[in-house]
C-alpha positions as CSV (number, residue, x, y, z in Angstrom):
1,X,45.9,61.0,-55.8
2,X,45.9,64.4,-53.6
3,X,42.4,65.4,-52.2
4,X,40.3,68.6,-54.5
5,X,41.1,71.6,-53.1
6,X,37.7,73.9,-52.6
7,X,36.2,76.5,-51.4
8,X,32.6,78.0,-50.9
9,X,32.5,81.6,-51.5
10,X,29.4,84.6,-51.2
11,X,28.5,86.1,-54.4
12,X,30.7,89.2,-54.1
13,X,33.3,90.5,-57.0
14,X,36.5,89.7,-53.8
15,X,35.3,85.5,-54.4
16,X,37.8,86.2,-57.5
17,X,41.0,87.1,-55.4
18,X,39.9,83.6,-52.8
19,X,40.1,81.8,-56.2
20,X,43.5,82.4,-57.8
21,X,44.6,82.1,-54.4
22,X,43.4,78.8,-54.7
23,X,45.0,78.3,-57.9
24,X,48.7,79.6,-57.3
25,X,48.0,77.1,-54.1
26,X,46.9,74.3,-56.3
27,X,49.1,74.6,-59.0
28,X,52.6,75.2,-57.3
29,X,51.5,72.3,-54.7
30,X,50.5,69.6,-57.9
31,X,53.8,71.1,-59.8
32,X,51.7,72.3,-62.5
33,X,53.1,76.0,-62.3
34,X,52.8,76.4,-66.1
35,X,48.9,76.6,-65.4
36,X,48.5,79.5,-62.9
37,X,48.1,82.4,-65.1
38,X,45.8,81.1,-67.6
39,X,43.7,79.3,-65.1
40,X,44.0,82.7,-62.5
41,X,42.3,84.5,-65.8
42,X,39.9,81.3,-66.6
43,X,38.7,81.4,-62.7
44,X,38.5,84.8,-62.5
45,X,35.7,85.0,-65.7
46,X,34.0,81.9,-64.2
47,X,33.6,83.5,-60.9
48,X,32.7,87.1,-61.9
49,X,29.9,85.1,-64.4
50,X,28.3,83.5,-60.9
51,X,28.7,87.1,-59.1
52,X,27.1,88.5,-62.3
53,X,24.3,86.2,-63.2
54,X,23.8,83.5,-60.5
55,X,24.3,85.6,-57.3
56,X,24.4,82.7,-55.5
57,X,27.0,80.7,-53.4
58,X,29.5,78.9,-55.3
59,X,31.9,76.2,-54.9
60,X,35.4,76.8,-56.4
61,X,37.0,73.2,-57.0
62,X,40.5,72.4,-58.1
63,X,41.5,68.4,-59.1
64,X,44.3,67.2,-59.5
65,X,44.5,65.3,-63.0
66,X,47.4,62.8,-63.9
67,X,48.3,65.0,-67.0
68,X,46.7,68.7,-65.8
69,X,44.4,70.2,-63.6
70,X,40.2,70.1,-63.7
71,X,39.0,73.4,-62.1
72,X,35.2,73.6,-61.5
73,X,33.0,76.8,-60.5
74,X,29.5,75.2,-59.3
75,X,26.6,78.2,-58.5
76,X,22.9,77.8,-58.2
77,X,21.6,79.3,-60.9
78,X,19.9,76.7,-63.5
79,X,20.3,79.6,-66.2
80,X,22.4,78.0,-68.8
81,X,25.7,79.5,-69.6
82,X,25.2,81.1,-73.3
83,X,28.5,82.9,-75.3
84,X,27.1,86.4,-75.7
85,X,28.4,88.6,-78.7
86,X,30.4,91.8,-78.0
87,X,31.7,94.5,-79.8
88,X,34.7,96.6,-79.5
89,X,33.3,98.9,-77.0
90,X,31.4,96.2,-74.9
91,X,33.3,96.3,-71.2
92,X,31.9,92.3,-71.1
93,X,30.6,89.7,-72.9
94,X,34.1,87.9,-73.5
95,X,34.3,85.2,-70.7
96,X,33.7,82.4,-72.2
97,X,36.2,83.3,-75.9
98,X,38.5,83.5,-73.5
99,X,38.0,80.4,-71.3
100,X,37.4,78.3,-74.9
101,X,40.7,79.9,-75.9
102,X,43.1,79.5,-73.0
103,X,40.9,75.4,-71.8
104,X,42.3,72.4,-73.1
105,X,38.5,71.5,-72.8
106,X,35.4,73.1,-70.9
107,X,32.0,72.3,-70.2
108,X,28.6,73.1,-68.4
109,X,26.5,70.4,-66.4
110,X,23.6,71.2,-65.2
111,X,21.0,70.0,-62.4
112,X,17.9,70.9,-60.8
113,X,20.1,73.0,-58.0
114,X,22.3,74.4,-60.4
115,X,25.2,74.3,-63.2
116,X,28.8,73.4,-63.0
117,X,31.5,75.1,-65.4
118,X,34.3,72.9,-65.7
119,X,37.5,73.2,-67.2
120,X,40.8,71.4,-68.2
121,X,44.3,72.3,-68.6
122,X,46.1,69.7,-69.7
123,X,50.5,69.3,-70.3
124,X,49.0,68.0,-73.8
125,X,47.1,69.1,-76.9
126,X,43.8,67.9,-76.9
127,X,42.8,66.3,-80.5
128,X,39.4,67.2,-81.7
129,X,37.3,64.1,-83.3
130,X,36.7,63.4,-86.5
């Protein structure tokens, strides 16, 4: 299995470009090409969301998955990540419909130094439980 690819970036709205760079990277080196514009989108919400309400350092982190790719955005902010409603005229508050949209799955950890966003794309449909 091929090493994460990662990055530590500064809280500043240019950590999005360092990201999807990682992501083309990742993606056309792990032959997952079929991920790199929904994930370029999904990174780019995740990392504007630590610029935005963490301002702290973050670590952008890419796995490799047998069947997809696992990219996670870790910040230090302990704030949980909450869905906000939006309106038609609202310039945010859609991040997260888009990343539970475009993810196979996603999900929030949380410690006492901060949270980690994570999020799948997988070559299959992910069956919800019953």
């Amino acid at each position: 299995m091929e090493a994460p690819i990662y990055a530590v970036l500064p809280p500043r709205a240019a950590s999005a470009s360092v990201a999807r760079e990682l992501v083309v990277c990742a993606c056309n080196d792990w032959g997952h090409d079929c991920f790199i514009d929904d994930l370029s989108l999904v990174v780019t919400e995740l990392v504007a969301n630590a610029v935005r309400h963490a301002g702290t350092e973050m670590e952008v982190r890419l796995i490799n998955l047998e069947d997809g790719i696992r990219l996670e955005v870790q910040d230090g902010s302990t704030r949980p990540l909450r869905p906000r409603p939006s309106t038609l005229v609202d310039e945010g508050g859609r991040g997260l419909m888009l990343v539970d949209a475009l993810a196979s799955r996603y999900g929030v950890e949380g410690d006492a130094d901060g949270k980690r966003v994570w999020v799948e794309m997988l070559d299959h449909p992910v069956l919800a439980a019953t």
